[in-house]
N, C-alpha and C positions, 0 to 999 in steps of 0.2 A: 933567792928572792923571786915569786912570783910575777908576770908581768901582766897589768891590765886587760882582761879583753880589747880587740881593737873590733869598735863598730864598722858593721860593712854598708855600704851605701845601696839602698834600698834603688836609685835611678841607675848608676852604673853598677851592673851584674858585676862579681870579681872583684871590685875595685872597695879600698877601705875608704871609709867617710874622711875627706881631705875638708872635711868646715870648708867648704867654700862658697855656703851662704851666709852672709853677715850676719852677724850674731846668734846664730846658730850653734849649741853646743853639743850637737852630733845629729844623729838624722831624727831624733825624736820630736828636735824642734825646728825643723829643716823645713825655709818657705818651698825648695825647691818639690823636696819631696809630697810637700803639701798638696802641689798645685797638681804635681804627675798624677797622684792617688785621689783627686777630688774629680780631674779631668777625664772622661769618660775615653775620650779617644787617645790622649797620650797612656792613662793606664791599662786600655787596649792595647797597644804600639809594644811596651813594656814589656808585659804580656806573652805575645808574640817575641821576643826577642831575649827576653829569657828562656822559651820553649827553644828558641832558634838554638843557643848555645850550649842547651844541656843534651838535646840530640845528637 
């Protein structure tokens, strides 16, 4: 039997979406992610810090 994709969390690089924004049913509707990718200087940071770990 097949297993589900496991969504990856768009704020923590690496890490699978652990839901742990309330009522959140993966990062699609994820406030957290919401606010990183709406937020000019946290989706800078982000950014930056994806670049940092793939070098």
């Amino acid at each position: 039997m097949a297993h589900a994709p496991e969504p990856k969390c768009p704020v923590r690089p690496g890490d699978s979406c652990s839901l742990c924004y309330p009522g959140a049913t993966g990062p699609q509707d994820c406030g957290l992610v919401w606010l990183v990718r709406e937020d000019p200087e946290l989706s800078a940071e982000l950014t930056r810090l994806k670049a940092e770990l793939s070098a």
